[in-house]
Backbone bond lengths (Angstrom), bond angles and torsions (degrees), N, CA, C in turn:
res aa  C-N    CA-C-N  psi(-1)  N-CA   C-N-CA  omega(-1)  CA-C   N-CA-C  phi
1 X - - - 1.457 - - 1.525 110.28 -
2 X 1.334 116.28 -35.20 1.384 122.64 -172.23 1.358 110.71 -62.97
3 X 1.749 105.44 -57.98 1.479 105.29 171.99 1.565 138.30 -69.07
4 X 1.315 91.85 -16.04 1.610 87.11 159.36 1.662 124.86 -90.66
5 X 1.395 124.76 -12.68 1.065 139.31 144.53 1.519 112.69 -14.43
6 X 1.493 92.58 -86.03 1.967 123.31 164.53 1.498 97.77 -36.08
7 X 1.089 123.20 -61.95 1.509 119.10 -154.42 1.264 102.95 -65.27
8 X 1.519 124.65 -49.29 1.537 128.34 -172.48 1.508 108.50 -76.18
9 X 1.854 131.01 -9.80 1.266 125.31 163.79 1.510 102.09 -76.32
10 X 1.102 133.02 -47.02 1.529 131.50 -173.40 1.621 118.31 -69.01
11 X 0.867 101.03 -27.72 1.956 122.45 168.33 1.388 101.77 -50.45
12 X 1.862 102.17 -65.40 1.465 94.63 -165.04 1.572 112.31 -84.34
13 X 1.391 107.47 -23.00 1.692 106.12 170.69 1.454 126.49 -63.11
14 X 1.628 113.13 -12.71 1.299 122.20 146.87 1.435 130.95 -65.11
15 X 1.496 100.48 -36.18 1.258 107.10 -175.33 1.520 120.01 -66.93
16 X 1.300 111.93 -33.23 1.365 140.65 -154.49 1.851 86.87 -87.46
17 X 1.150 126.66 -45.53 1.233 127.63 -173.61 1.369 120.88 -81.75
18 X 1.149 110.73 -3.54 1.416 113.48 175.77 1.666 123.00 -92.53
19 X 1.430 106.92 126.07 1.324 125.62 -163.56 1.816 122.54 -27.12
20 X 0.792 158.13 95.35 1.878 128.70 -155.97 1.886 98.73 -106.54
21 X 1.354 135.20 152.81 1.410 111.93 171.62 1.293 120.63 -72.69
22 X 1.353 108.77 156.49 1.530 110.19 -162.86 1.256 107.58 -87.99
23 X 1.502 117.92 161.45 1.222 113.92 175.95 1.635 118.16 -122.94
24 X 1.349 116.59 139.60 1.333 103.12 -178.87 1.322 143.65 -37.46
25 X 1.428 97.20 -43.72 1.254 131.15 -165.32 1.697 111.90 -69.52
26 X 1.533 99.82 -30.51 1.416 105.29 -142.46 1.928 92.15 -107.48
27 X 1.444 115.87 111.17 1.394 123.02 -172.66 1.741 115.70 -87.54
28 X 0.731 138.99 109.68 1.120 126.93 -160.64 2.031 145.96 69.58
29 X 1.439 85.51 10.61 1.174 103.20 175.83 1.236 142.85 -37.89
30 X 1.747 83.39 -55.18 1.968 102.09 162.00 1.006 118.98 -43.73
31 X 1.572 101.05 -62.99 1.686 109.11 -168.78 1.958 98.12 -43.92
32 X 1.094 125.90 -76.24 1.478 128.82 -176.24 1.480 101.32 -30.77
33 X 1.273 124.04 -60.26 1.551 112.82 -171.57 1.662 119.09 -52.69
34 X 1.758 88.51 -28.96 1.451 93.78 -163.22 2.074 112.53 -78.53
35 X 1.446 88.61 -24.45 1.344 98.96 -179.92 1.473 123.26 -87.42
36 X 1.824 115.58 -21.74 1.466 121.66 150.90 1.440 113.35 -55.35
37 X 1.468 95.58 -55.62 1.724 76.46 -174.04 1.529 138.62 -69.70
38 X 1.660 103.19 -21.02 1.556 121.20 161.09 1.233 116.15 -44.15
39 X 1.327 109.18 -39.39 1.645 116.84 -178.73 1.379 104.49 -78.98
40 X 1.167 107.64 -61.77 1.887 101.12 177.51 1.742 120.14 -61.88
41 X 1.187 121.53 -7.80 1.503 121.83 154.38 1.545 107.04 -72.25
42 X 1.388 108.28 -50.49 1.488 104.69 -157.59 1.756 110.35 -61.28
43 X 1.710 103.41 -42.22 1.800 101.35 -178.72 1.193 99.69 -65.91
44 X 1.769 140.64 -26.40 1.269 116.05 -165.00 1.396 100.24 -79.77
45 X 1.554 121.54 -29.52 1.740 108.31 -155.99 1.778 83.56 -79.36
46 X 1.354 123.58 -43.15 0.991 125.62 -168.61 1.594 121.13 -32.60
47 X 1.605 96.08 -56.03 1.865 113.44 -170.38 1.579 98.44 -66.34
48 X 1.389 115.36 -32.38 1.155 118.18 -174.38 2.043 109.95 -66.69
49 X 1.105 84.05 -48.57 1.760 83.78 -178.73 1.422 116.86 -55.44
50 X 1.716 100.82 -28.87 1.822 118.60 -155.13 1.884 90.82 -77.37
51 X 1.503 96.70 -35.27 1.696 82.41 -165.26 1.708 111.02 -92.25
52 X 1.271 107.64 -7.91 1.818 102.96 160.75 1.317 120.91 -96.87
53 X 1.249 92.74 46.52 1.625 99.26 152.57 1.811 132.19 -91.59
54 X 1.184 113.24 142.06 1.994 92.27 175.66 1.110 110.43 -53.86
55 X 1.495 106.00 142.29 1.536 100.08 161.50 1.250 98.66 -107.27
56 X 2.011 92.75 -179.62 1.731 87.26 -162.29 1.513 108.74 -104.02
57 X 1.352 131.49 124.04 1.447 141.87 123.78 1.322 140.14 6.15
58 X 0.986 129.69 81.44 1.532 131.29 -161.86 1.840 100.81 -69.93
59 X 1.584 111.53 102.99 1.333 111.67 -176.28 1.771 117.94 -47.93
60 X 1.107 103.73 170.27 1.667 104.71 -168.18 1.715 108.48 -75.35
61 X 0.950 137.43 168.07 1.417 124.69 -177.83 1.795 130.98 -83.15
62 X 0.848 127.89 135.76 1.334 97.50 -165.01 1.668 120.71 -124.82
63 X 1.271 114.32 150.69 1.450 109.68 -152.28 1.791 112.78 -83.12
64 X 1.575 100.64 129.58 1.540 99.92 -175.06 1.360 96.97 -140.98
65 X 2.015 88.50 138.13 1.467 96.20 -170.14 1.405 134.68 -59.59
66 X 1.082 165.86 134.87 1.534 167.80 -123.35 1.462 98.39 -89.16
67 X 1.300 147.96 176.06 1.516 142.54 162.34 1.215 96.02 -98.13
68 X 1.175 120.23 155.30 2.077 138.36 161.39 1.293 97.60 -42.37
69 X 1.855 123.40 150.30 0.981 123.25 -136.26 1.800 58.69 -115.30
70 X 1.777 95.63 154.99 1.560 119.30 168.55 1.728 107.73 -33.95
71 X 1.598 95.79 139.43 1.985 97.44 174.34 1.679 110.02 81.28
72 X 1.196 117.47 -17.41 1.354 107.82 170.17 1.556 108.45 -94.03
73 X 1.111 112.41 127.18 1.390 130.11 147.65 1.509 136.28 -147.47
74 X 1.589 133.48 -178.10 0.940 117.05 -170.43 1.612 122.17 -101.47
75 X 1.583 110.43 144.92 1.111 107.24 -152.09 1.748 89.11 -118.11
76 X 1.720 103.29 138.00 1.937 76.51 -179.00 1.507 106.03 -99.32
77 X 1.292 103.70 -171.89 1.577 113.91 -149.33 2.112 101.46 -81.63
78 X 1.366 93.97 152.52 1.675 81.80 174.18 1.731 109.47 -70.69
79 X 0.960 129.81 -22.25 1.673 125.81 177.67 0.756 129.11 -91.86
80 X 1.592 132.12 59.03 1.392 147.35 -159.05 1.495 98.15 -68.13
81 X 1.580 94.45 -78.68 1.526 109.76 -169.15 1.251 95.39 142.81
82 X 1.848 110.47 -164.09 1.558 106.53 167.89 1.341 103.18 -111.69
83 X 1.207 98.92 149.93 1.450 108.04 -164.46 1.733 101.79 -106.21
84 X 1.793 103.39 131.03 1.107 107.81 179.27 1.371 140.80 -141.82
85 X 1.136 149.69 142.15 1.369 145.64 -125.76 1.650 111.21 -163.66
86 X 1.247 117.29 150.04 0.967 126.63 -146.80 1.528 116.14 -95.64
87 X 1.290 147.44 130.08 1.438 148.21 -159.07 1.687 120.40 -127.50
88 X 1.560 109.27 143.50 1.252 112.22 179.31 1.806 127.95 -97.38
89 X 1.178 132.71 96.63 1.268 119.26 -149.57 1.493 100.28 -121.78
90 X 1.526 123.82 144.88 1.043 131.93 -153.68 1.756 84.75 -119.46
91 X 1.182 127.51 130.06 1.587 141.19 -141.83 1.721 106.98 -159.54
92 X 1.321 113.03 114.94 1.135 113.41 -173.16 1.745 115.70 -99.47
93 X 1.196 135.76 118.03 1.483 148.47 -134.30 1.854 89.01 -128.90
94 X 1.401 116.39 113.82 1.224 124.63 151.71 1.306 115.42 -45.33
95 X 1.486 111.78 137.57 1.539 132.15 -150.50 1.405 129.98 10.90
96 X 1.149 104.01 40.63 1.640 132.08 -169.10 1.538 109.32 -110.26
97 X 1.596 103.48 -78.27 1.326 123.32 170.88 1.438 111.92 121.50
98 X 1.071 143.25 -162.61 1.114 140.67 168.67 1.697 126.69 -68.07
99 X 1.555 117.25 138.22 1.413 117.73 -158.98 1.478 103.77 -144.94
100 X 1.305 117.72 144.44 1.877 128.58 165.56 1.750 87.79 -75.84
101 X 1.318 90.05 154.31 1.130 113.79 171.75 1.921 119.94 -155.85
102 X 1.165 140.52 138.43 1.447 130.11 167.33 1.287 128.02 -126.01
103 X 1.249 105.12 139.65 1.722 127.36 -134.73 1.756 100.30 -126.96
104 X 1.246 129.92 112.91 1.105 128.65 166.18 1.409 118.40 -79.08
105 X 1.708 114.80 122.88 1.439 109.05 -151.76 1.412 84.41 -133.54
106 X 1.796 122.44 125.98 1.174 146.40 -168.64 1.781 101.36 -102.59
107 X 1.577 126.11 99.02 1.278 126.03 151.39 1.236 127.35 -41.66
């Protein structure tokens, strides 16, 4: 299909180029022939280019794990430990003056 596409744009872009006798009468004629047929080459090579393009492929499906079934979640363990985190304390220092300081403080 493609190449005859091609074949029937080059057919008529021959056609279109070939000399016709002139007529007195007729002022600018060429130019019109020449610019119909530019146009009618251009949609044919055109449609032709438009329809060899890829089309697109619906990718293959791909496997994803299920979610945890309702009511499960995570519960943490009774033996944590103590949990501990870090603190900002404002600390007053002989002939110093007042100072930040951070203090790891175990619940």
């Amino acid at each position: 299909m493609k190449h005859s596409v091609i074949a029937l744009a080059a057919a008529a872009l021959l056609a279109a180029a070939v000399p016709n006798t002139a007529q007195a009468r007729c002022h600018g004629c060429g130019v019109a022939a020449g610019v119909v047929g530019g146009l009618a080459a251009g949609a044919i090579i055109g449609s032709a280019i438009a329809g060899s393009q890829p089309r697109y492929v619906e990718p293959e499906p791909v496997y994803v794990e299920p979610p945890p079934p309702p009511g499960a979640y995570y519960v943490e363990p009774a033996d944590v430990g103590p949990v501990c985190h870090t603190v900002r304390r404002r600390v007053f220092i002989d002939g110093v003056g007042y100072r930040w300081t951070r203090e790891d403080v175990c619940d």
